[in-house]
N, C-alpha and C positions, 0 to 999 in steps of 0.2 A: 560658976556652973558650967559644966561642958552638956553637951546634947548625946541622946541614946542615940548609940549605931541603931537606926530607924529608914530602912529605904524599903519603898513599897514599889511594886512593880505591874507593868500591864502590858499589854500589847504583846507579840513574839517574845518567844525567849532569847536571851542572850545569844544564845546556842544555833537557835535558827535566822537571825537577823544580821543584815551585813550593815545597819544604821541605831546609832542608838539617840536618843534624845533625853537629857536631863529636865526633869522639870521641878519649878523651885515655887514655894507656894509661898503666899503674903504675911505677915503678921495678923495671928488669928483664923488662920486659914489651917489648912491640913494635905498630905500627901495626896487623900483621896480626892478633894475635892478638885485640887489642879489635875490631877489624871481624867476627869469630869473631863476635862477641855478639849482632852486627846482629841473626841468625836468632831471637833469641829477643825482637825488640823488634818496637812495629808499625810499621815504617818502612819498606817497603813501596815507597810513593811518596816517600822522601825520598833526594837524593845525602849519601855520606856520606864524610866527610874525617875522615882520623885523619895527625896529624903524629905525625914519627917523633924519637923524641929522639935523638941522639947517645950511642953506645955504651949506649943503653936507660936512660936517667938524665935527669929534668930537672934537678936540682939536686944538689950532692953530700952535702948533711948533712941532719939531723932540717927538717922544716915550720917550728917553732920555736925553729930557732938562730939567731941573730941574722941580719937580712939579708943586711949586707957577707962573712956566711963564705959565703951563697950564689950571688955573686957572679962574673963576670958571667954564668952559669948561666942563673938565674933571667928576669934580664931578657930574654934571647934568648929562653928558653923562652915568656913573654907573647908577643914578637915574632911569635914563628913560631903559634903561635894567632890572633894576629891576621892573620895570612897566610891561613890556612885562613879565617877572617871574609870580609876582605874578596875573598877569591874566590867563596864563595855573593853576594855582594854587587852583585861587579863581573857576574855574570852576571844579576841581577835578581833573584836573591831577593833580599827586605826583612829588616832585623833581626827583624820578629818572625814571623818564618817560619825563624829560626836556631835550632838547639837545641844542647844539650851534653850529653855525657854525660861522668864521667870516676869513675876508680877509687884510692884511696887516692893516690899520690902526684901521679896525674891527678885525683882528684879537686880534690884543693889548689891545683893549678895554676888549676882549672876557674875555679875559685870568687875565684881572685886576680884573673883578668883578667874577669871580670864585677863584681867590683865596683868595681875599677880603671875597667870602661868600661860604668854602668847603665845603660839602656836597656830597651825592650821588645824582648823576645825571647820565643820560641815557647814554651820553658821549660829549665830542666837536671836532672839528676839529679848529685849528688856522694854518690858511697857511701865512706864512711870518709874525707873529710878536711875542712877547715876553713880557712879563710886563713892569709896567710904570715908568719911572722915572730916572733922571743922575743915583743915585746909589736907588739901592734897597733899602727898607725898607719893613723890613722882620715883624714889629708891624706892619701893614695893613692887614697881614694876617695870618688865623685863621680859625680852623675847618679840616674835616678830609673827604677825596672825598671819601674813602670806598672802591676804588678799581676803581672808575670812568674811563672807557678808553676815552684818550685824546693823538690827534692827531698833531705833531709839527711838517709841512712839510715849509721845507727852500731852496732858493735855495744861493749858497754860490760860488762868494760875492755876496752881495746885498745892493745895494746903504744905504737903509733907514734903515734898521733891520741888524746888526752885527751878526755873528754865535755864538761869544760868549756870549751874550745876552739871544739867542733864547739855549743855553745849561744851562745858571743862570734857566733862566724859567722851561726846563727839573728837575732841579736840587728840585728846590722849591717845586714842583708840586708832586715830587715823595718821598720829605718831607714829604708830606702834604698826603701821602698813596694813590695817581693816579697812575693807569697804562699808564705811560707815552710813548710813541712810536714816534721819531724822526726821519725824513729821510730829509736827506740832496741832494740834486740834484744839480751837479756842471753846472756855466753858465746856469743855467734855466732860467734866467730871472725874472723879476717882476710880476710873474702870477700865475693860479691857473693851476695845470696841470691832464692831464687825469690819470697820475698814480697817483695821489691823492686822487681823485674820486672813481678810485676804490678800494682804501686802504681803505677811508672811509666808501663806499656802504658794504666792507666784511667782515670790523670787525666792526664799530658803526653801522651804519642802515641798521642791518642784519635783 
């Protein structure tokens, strides 16, 4: 199955915005309801695109099942993010005026096609998830963030995303020359939390 060219939009237009922000919504979730979030972010002046998965699913099994079960799922799901890309792109915003946000199964998503494609970028936050795949494969990725700050908020345990996952990811990420920043929150639950929010509001969309 691949996923419908499905990007929904909010905030400035392309056209009048010099910041764009990606946002990626969870398993079961939808375009709109992460654009919901916008209001509590300082994004203000930035247009902001949220791709819409197919039937609300980027992939059908665990982060960490082997790739080929997520198959061709997954790959489309990159595609279509990078759709959303190069459309702040194609309108003149620059990569590092791209941001991302994404949420456990978006967050994972988030996190695969940035380091898939490094770069300087404006920053991301990934709350609850970590790169893709049983074991890493470290030939997927490639290129250099420049100092990108990027945001790993976990709460630990957590059913679906392992801690030591979401630290491989820290690990890579800070390979790969991102300013990586981790916060772990014990028994927090499977959520997005206010002190996430404002980690993000103080240091990415300052």
């Amino acid at each position: 199955m691949k996923h419908n060219l499905s990007i929904e939009t909010a905030g400035l237009t392309l056209e009048k915005a010099s910041k764009a922000l990606i946002m990626i919504h969870g398993r079961g979730g939808s375009a709109r309801d992460t654009l919901s979030l916008s209001q509590y972010l300082q994004v203000d002046d930035f247009a902001l695109l949220a791709p819409q998965a197919t039937n609300h699913t980027w992939y059908p099994h665990s982060f960490i099942a082997p790739v080929d079960q997520n198959e061709p799922w997954l790959s489309s799901a990159i595609e279509l993010i990078d759709e959303a890309a190069q459309r702040a792109l194609g309108a003149g915003i620059p990569n590092d005026n791209i941001y991302f946000f994404g949420f456990s199964q978006g967050a994972c998503l988030s996190l695969e096609y940035l380091a898939r494609n490094a770069q300087k970028y404006g920053g991301a936050v990934a709350i609850i998830g970590g790169v893709i795949g049983e074991t890493i494969n470290s030939n997927h990725y490639k290129g250099d963030f420049q100092q990108t700050p990027i945001f790993l908020g976990t709460s630990h345990p957590d059913f679906h995303v392992p801690l030591e996952r979401v630290n491989e990811t820290r690990d890579i990420l800070r390979d790969m020359n991102a300013d990586v920043t981790v916060e772990v929150y014990e028994n927090a639950g499977h959520a997005i939390l206010q002190e996430e929010i404002n980690w993000a509001n103080k240091h990415i969309f300052k």
